[in-house]
C-alpha positions in Angstrom: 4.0 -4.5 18.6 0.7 -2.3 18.7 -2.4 -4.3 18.3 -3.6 -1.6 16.2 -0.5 -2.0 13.3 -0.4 -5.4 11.2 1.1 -7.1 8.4 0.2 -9.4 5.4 1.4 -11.4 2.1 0.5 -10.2 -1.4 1.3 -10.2 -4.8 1.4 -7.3 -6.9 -2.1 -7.9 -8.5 -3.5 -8.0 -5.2 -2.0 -4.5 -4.5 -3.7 -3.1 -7.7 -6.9 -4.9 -6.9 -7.7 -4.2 -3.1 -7.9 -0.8 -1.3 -4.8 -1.0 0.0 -4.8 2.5 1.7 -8.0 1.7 3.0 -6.2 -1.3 4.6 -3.5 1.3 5.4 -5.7 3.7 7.6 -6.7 -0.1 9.5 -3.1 -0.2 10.3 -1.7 -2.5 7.9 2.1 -1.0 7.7 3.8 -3.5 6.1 3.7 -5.8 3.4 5.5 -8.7 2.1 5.2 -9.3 -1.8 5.1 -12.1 -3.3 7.8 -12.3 -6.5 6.7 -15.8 -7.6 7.2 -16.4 -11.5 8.2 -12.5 -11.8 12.2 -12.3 -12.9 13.0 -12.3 -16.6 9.0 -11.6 -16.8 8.9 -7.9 -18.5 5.2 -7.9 -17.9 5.4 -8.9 -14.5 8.0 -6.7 -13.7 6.0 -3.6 -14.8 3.1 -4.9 -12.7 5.5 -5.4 -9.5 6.9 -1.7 -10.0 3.3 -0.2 -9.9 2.4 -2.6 -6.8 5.8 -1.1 -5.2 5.1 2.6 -6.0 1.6 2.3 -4.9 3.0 0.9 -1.3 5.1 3.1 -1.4 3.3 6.0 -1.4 0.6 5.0 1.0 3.5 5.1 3.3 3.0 0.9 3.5 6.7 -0.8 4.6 7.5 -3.2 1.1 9.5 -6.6 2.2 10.3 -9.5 -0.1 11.7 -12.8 -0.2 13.8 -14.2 -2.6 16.3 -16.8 -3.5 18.9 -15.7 -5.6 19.6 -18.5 -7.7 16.5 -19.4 -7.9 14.5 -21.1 -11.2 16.6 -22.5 -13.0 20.5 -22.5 -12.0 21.5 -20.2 -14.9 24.0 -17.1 -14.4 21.5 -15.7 -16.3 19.1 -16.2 -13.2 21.6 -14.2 -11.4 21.2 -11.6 -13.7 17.4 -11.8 -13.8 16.8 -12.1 -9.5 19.6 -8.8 -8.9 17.5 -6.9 -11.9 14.3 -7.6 -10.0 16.0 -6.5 -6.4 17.1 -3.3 -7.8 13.6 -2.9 -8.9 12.1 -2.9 -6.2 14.8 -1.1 -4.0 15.6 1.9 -6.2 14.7 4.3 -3.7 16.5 3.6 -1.2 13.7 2.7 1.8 13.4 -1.2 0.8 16.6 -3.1 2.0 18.0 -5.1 -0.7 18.0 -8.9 0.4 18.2 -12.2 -0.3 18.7 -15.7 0.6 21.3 -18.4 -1.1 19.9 -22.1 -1.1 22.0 -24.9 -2.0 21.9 -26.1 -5.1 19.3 -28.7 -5.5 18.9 -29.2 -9.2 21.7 -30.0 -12.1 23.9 -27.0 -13.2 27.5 -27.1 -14.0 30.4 -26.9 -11.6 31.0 -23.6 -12.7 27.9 -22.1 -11.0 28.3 -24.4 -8.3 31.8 -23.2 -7.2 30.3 -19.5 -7.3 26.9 -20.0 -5.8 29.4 -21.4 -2.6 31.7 -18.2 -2.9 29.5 -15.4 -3.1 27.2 -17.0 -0.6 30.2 -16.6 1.9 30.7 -13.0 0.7 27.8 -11.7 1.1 26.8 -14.1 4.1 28.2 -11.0 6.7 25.9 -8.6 4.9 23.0 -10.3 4.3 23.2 -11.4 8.5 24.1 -7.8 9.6 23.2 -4.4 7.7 20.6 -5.8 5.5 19.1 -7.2 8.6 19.8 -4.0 11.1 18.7 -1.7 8.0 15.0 -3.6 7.9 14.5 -3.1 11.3 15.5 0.5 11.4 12.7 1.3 8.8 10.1 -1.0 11.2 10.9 1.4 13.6 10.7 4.3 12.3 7.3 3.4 10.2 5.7 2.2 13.5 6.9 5.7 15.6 5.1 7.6 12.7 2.0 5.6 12.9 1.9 6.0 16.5 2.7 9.5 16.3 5.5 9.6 18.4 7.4 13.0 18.9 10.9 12.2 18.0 13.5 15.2 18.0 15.3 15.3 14.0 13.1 12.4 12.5 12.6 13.7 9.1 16.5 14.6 9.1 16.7 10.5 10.2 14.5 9.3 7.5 16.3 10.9 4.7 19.7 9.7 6.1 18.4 6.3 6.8 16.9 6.2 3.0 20.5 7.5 1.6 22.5 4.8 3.7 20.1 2.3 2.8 20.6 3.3 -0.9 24.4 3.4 -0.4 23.9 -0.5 0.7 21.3 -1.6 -1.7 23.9 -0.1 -4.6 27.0 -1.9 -3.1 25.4 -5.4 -2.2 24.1 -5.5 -5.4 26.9 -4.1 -7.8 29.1 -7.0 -5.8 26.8 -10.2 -6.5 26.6 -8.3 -10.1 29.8 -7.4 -11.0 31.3 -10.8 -9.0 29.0 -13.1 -11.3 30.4 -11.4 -14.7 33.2 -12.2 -13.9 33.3 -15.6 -12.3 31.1 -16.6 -15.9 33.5 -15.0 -17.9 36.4 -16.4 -16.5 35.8 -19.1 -13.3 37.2 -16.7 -10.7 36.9 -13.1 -9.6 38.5 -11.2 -6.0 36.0 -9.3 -5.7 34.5 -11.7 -3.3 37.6 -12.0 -1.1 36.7 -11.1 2.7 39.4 -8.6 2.9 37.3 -6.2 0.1 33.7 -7.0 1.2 34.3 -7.3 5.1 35.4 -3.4 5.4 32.8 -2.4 3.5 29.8 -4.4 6.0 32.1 -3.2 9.2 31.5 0.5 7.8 28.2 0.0 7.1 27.1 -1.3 10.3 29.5 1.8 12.0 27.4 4.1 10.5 24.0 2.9 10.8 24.6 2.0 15.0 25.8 5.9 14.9 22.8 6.8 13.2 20.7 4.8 15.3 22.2 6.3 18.7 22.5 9.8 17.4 18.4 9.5 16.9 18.0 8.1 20.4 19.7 10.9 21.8 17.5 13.1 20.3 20.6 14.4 18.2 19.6 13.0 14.0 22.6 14.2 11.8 22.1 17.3 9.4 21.2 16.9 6.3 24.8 17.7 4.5 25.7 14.5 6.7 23.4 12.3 5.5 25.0 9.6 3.4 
């Protein structure tokens, strides 16, 4: 990592607060917000969405943690956490992400049966393209910053951002969709290996071609994008 590029913690107030893009032209090139006490929050949301778009367009990496049934084990918390992960990853250059804790507080058998089956779902995505796709934008960020001449990078960017998006929508449609269901009804196969693990094996096919087309010097046209 270059001396010269760092990263830090914030929370969105922070980001409206602070010269940021001051802080950008110092080389800070990522950073890692803070979602504390935000989800189901209308307020808070609006605030995080300003402290995104502001990030955003100082050209400053956005990265988040977050547990997905955290707060209190509701499916409603479901519903809350994937609202605020869209949020911040509408556009496709944020890798949608999350973590899945085991349950440590009382909720019904219901929720527990489903927190264990999506967590194994989603387990292969969360450990590869989620993972492969965060680094990809590190890398690319940091070769800007530096300045780097790299043959077909602005055709990379844009096909990064559209498989990104294509991920982001997928991943988060599944724990979505998989979760009405499961409440409505104690099951769903949505979550069955044999639908989700095509899906992650064609993801990850495409992004390792990307990646290797960009090496070579060779980025994809823009009609091939996505």
């Amino acid at each position: 990592m270059d001396p010269d590029l760092w990263s830090r913690s914030c929370t969105p107030q922070e980001v409206a607060a602070q010269d940021f893009e001051g802080l950008s032209a110092l080389g800070l090139y990522r950073a890692q917000l803070d979602l504390t006490g935000i989800a189901g929050d209308p307020a808070r949301l609006r605030e995080l969405l300003v402290a995104v778009q502001t990030l955003r367009r100082i050209g400053i990496l956005v990265e988040y943690e977050l547990d997905l049934f955290g707060g209190s084990p509701r499916f409603a918390t479901v519903r809350e956490n994937v609202a605020l992960v869209r949020a911040i990853v509408a556009d496709g250059t944020t890798p949608a992400t999350f973590t899945i804790s085991p349950g440590s507080g009382e909720c019904s058998p219901w929720l527990d049966a489903y927190r264990e089956r999506v967590g194994a779902a989603v387990q292969p995505w969360l450990t590869g393209p989620a993972i492969q796709l965060t680094e990809a934008w590190s890398e690319i960020v940091i070769a800007e910053r530096r300045r780097l001449s790299l043959n077909g990078i602005a055709a990379y960017r844009i096909a990064l951002q559209r498989l990104t998006l294509r991920s982001n929508t997928e991943l988060l449609n599944l724990v979505a969709d998989s979760a009405r269901e499961y409440e409505l009804s104690g099951d769903t196969l949505l979550l069955e290996h044999d639908l989700v693990g095509p899906r992650v094996a064609s993801l990850t096919e495409m992004l390792v071609a990307l990646s290797n087309r960009l090496r070579a010097g060779d980025a994809p046209p823009l009609e091939q994008a996505g």
